[in-house]
N, C-alpha and C positions, 0 to 999 in steps of 0.2 A: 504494500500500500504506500509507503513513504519512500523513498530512493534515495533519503541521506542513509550518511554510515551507522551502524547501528552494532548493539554489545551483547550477544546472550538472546535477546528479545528480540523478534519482528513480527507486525501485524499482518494479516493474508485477510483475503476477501473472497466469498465463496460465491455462484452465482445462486446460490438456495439458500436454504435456512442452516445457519450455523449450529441452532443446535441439532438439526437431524444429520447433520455431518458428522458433531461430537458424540451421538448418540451410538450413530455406526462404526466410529472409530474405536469406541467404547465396547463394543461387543465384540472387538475384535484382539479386545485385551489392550489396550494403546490409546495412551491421555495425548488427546489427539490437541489440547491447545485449549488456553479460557475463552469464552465467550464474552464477547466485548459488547453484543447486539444491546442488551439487558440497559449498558449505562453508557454507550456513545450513539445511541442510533441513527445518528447522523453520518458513522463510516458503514451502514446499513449491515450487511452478513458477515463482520469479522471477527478475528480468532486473533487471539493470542499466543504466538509461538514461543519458547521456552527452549534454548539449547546450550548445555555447559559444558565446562570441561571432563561432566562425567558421562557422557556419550561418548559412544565409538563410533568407528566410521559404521560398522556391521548396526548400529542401531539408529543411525540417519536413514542407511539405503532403509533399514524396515521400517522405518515411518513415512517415509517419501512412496514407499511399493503402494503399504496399506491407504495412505492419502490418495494417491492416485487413485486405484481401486474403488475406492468410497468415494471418490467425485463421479468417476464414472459410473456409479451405480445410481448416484441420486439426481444425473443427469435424466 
């Protein structure tokens, strides 16, 4: 959503409902990101990403698999 440099955190924007994206991310075992719709709704369907230095690469690719996955399904 924002294009400056950013630490840990960055916001994404979904074309549907963010929570039925966190919901399906959710049943797939994977804290898919907070929901931001609730108290900015003016950035309309977005999520809160969250990535530290206790992530592996092996646990980026599976969030990025399972995201993709879960957009294309709620497409």
């Amino acid at each position: 959503l924002y294009s400056k440099a950013h630490f840990h955190e960055f916001v994404i924007q979904v074309p549907f409902s963010s929570e039925k994206l966190l919901k399906k991310m959710a049943s797939k075992k994977i804290q898919g990101g907070f929901n931001l719709t609730p108290y900015y709704p003016e950035l309309g369907n977005a999520i809160l990403v969250c990535v530290t230095e206790t992530k592996t690469d092996a646990d980026l690719f599976c969030y990025l698999k399972a995201l993709s996955e879960t957009i294309e399904e709620c497409i």
